[in-house]
C-alpha positions as MATLAB code, in Angstrom:
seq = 'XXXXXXXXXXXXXXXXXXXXXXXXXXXXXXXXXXXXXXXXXXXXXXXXXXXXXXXXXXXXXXXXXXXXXXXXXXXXXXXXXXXXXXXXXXXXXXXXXXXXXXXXXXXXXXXXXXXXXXXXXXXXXXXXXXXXXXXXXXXXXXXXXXXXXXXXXXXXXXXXXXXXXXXXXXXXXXXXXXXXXXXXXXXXXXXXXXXXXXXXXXXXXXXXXXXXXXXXXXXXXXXXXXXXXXXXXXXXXXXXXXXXXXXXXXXXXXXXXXXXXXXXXXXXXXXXXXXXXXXXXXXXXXXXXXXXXXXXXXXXXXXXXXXXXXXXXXXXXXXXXXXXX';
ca = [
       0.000    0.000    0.000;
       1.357    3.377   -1.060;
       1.288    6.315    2.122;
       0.035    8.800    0.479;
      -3.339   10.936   -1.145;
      -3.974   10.404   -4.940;
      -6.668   13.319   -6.340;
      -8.655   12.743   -9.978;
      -9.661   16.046  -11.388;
     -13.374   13.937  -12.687;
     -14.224   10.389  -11.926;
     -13.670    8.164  -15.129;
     -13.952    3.956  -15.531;
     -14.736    2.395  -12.649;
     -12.102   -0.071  -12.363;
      -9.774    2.327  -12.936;
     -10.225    4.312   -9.637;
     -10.565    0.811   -7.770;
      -7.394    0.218   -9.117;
      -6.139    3.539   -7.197;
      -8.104    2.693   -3.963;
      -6.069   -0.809   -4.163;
      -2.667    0.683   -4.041;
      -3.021    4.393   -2.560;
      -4.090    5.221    1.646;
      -6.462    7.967    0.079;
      -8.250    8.736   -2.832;
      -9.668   11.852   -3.681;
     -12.528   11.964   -6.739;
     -13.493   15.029   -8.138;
     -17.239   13.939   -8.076;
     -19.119   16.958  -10.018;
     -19.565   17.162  -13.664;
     -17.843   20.511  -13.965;
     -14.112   20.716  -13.738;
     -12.776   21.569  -10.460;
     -11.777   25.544  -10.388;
      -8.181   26.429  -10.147;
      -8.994   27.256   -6.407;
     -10.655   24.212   -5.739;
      -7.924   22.409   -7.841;
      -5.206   23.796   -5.424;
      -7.224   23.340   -2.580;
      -7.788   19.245   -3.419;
      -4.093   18.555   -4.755;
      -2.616   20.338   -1.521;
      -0.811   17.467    0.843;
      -1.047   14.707   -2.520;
       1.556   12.676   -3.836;
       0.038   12.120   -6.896;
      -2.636   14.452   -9.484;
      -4.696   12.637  -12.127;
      -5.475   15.247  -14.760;
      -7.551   16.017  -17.883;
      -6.345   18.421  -20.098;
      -8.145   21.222  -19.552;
      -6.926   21.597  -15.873;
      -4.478   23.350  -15.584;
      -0.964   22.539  -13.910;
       1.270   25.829  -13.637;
       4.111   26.799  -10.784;
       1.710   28.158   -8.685;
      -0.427   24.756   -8.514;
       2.895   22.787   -7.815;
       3.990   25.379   -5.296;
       0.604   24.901   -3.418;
       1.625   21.062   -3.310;
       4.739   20.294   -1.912;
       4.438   16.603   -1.230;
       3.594   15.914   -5.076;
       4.977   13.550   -6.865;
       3.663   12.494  -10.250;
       1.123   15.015  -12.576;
      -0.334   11.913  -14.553;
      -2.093   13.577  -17.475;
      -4.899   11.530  -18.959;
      -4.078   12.547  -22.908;
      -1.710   12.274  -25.628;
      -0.819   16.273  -25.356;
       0.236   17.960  -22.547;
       0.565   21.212  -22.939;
      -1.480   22.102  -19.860;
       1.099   21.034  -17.982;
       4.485   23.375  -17.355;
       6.994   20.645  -17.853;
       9.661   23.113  -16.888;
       8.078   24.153  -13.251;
       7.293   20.238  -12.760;
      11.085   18.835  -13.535;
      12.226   21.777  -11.419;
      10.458   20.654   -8.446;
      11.350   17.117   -9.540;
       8.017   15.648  -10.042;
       7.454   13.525  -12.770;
       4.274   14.143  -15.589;
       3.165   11.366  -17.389;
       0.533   11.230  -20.683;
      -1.446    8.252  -22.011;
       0.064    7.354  -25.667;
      -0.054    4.367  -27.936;
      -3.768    4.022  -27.026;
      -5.924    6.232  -28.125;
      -4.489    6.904  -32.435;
      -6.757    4.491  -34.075;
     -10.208    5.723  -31.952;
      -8.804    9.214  -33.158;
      -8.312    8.428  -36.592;
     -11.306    6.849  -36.955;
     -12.697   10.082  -35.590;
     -11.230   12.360  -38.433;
     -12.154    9.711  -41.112;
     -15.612   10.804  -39.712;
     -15.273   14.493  -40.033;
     -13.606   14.004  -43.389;
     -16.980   12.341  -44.445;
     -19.621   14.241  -42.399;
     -18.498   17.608  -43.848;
     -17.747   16.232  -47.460;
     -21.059   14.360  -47.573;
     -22.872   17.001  -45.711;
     -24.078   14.616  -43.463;
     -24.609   16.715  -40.417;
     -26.635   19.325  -42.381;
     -28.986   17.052  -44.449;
     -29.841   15.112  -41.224;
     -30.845   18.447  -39.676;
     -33.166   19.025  -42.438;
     -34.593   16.073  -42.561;
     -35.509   16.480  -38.692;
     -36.441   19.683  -39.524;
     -39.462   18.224  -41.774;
     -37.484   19.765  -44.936;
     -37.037   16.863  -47.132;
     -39.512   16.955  -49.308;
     -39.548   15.720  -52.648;
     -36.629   14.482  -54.426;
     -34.451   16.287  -56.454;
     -31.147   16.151  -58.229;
     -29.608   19.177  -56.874;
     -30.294   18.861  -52.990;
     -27.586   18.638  -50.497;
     -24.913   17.967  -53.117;
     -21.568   17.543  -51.524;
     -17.819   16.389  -52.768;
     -16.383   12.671  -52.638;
     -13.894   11.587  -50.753;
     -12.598    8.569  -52.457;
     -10.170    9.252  -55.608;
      -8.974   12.851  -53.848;
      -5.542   14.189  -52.421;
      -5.291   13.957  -48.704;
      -2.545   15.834  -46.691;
      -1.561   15.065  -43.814;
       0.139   17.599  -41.432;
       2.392   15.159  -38.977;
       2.685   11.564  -39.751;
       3.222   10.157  -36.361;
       1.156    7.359  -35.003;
      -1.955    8.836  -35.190;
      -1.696   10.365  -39.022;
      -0.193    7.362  -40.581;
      -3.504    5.685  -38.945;
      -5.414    7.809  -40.934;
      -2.990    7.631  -44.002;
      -3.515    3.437  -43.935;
      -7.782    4.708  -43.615;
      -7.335    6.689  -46.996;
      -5.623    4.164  -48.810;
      -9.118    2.154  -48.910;
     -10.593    5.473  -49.968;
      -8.195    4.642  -53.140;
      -6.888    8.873  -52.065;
      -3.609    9.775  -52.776;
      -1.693   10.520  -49.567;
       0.558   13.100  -49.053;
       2.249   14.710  -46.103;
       4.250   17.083  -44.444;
       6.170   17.196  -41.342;
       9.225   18.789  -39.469;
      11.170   15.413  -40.519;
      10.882   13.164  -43.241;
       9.779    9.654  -42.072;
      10.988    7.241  -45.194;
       9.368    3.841  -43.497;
       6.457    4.945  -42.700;
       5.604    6.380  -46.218;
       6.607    3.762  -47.875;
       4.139    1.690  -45.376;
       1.118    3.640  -46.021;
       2.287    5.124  -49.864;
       2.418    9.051  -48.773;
       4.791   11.702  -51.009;
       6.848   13.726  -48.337;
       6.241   17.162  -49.483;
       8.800   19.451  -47.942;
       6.789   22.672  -47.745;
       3.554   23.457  -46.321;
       2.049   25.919  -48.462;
       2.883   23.274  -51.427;
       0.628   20.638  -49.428;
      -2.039   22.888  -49.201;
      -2.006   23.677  -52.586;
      -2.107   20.251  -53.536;
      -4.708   18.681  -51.196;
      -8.660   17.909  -51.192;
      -8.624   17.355  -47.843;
      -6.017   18.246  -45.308;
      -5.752   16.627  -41.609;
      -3.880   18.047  -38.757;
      -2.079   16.022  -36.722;
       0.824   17.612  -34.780;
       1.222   18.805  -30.782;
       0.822   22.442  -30.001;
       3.918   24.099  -29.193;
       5.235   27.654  -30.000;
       5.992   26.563  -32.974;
       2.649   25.173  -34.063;
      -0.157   27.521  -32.585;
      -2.064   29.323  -35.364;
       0.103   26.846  -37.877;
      -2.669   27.521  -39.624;
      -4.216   31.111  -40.711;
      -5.256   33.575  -43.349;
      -2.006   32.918  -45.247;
      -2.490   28.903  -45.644;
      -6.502   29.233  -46.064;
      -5.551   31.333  -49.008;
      -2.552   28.432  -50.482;
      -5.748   26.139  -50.251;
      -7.823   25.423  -52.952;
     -11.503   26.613  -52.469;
     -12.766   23.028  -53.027;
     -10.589   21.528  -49.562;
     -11.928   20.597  -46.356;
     -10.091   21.406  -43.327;
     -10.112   18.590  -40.746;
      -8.506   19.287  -37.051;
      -8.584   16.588  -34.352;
      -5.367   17.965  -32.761;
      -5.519   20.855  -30.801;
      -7.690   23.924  -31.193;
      -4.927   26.638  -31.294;
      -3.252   25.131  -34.379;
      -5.991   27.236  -36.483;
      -6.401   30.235  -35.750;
     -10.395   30.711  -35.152;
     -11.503   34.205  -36.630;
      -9.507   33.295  -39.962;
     -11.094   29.885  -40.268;
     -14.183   31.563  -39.685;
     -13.095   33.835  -42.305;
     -12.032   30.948  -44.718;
     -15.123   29.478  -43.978;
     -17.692   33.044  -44.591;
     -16.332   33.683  -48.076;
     -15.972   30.622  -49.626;
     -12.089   30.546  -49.128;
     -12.628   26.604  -48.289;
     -15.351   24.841  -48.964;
     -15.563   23.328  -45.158;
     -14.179   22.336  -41.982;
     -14.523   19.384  -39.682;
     -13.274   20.198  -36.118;
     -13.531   18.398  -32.938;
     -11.436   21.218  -31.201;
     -11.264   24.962  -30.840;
      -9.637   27.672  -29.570;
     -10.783   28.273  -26.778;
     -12.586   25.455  -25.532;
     -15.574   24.955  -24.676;
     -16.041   27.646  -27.521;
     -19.310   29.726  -26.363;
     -22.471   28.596  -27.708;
     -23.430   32.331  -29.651;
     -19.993   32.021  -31.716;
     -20.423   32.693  -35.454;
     -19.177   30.060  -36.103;
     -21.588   27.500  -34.703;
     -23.811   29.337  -37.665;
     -21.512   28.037  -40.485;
     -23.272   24.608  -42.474;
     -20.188   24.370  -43.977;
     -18.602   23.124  -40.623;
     -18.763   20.148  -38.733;
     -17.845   20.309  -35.013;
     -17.365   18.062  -32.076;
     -16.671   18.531  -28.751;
     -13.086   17.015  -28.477;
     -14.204   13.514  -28.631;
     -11.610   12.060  -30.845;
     -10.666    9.516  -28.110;
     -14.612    9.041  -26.781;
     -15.007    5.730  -27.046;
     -15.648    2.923  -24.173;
     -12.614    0.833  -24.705;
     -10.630    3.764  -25.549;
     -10.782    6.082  -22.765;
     -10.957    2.913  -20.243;
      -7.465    2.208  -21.570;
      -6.358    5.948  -21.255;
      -7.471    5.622  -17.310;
      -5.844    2.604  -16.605;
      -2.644    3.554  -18.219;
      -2.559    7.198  -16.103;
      -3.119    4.932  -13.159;
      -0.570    2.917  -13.726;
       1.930    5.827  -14.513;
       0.837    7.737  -11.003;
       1.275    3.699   -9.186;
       4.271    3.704  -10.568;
       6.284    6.904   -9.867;
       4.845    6.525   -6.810;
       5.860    3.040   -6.081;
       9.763    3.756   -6.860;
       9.547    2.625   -9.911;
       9.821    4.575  -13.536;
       6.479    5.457  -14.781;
       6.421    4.192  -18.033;
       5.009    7.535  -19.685;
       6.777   10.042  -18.723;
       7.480   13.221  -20.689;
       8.910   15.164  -17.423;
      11.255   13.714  -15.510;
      12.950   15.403  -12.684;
      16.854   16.480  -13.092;
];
């Protein structure tokens, strides 16, 4: 039995947590829908060894100064950029993310925005609730095809060259760019390494972002790459929201700049329920549920339980992406 308090920022699978109350003294379960505050989130990781997170809490100096006694930041994502790796390897605790689990659930999930927008799928099923189908006709809710197109793919790590090896049964031509050229895995799903961004965009029907957001990539993509595209592509995002840069997608999006977008995250998020662009049929949106499935996110919990057991324990936590000096 570990000595210590463990706190979960939300309550997730069930076995998960009983996992926690098996090897921890304490557990502490963030019980209400909402995410905790930053006060309350002080308040409850005060005296704990370890933090379970979600990625919209957020983890800064002054959280980790508020908890002395912590240990491991166990963040239950791929990305974690809510986190300040910096302030957590300087106060040598160890923060830990959940990868290798969720890429095919999240490619699966872009395949579907890629298709929902394309096919207009979203928009004709309003109508039809709406009463407004009516009577056949040739030109109703015409959309583009996927199959036969160009996709490119921005970042083909695990989870883009999932969705590469999904377009190759689409018969699409794959093509992708990244900050380093990956020779085996293009030649395992067939992409063409284009070196330059712009010259993807250009080329592509559809384009798919898949890369973390660092300095480097927030608002990768703006008024300057909506105008490279052509106005027939479709802009699909299940990365992060701050990779696009939200007025000029909106933008994009108002004058016909691209002909649509499927997003299942914004900048910021949740984004507020009035925004113009919740009025756009030319956009599909989720609410960051790339990795929503059962099996999925019941493998994300376990494996940010076993990361906080582990650091905990003595051991190396076998995710970690902050280690202490």
């Amino acid at each position: 039995m570990i000595n210590g308090r463990v706190f979960l920022t939300r309550a997730f699978a069930p076995e998960a947590i009983q996992r926690l109350r098996d090897e921890f003294s304490e557990v502490d379960v963030w019980e209400p829908y909402g995410p905790p505050t930053p006060a309350e989130l002080a308040q409850r990781t005060a005296g704990c060894i370890a933090l379970v997170t979600m990625v919209s809490d957020r983890v800064d100096a002054a959280l980790l100064d508020a908890a002395p006694t912590l240990k491991v930041v166990a963040n239950l994502a791929v990305g974690y950029n809510n986190v300040d790796i910096a302030a957590a390897a300087a106060r040598g605790i160890v923060v830990t993310n959940t990868p290798n689990v969720l890429e095919e659930t999240t490619a699966d999930m872009a395949f579907a925005l890629m298709l929902g927008v394309a096919r207009r799928v979203v928009v004709s099923d309003a109508d039809t609730r709406a009463g407004n189908w009516g009577l056949w006709h040739p030109t109703l809710w015409l959309g583009n095809d996927v199959h036969g197109t160009t996709l490119g793919i921005v970042g083909l790590g695990t989870i883009g060259s999932a969705v590469a090896r999904r377009a190759r049964g689409f018969d699409m031509r794959i093509k992708y760019t990244g900050r380093n050229r990956q020779p085996e895995t293009e030649a395992a799903v067939g992409a063409e390494y284009v070196p330059n961004l712009h010259d993807l965009l250009r080329q592509s029907d559809f384009i798919s972002l898949h890369v973390p957001l660092t300095d480097a990539t927030r608002d990768l993509i703006g008024a300057t790459e909506f105008a490279a595209m052509k106005p027939t592509a479709y802009l699909i995002n299940t990365s992060r929201g701050d990779v696009v840069n939200t007025d000029e997608l909106l933008a994009a999006l108002q004058s016909g700049g691209i002909a649509g977008a499927g997003i299942d995250v914004t900048a910021p998020e949740p984004i507020a329920p009035d925004h113009p662009l919740l009025k756009q049929s030319n956009l599909v949106i989720t609410p960051h549920i790339g990795s929503a499935t059962h099996a999925t996110r019941r493998r994300m919990a376990m494996l940010a339980v076993e990361n906080a057991i582990a650091a905990c324990s003595g051991g190396l936590a076998p995710n970690a992406v902050g280690l202490a000096p």
